[in-house]
C-alpha positions in Angstrom: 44.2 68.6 5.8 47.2 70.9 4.5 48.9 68.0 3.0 46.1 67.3 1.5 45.3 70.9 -0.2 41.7 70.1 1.8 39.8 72.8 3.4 38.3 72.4 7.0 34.7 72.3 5.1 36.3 69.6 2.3 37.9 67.5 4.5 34.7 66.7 7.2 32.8 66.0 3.7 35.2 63.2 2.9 35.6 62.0 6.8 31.6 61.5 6.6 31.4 60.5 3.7 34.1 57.5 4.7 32.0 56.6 7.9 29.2 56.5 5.8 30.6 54.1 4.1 32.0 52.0 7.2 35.6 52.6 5.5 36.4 54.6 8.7 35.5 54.9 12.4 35.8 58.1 14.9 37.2 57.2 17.8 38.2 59.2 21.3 41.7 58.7 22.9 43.1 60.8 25.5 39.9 63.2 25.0 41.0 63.8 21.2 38.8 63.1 18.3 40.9 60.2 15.7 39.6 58.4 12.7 40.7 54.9 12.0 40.5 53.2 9.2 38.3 50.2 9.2 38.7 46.2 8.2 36.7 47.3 5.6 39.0 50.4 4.8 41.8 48.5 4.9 40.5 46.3 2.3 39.4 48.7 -0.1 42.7 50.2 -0.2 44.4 47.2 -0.8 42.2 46.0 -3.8 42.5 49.9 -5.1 46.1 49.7 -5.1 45.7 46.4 -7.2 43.7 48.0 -9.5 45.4 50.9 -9.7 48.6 48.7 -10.9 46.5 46.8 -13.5 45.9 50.5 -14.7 49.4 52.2 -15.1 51.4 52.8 -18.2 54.3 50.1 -16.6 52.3 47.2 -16.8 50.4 48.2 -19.7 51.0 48.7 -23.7 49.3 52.6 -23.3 51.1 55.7 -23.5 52.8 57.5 -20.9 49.6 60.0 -20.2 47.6 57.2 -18.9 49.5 56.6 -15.7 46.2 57.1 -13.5 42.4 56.2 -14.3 40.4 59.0 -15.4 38.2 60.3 -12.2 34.9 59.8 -14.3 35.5 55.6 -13.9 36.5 56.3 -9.8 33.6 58.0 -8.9 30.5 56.3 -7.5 
């Protein structure tokens, strides 16, 4: 949460949001409260991190400011 710069309110957003989405589970261990991340999770991360190499300036004739995809084409 603090590495993240999340608030306590931000943060549950995106944890629910990622259950939602079967990308995580919330699980209990030793009476605490964990999130892991899911088959499914682990999968989307993977084939982000392939697109997210297809879309930086090293692979790519663009210019140096395009090293990330705008937001607007991440959201959903």
């Amino acid at each position: 949460m603090y590495g993240a710069n999340l608030s306590f309110r931000q943060l549950d957003h995106y944890l629910e949001f990622m259950i939602s989405r079967s990308l995580l589970e919330k699980t209990t261990r030793s009476e605490k409260e964990m999130y892991e991340t899911t088959d499914k999770g682990k999968n989307f991360l993977q084939q982000y991190d392939q697109i997210k190499t297809l879309l930086t300036a090293e692979n790519t004739n663009y210019p140096d400011s395009l090293k990330e995809a705008p937001m607007q084409f991440l959201r959903g």
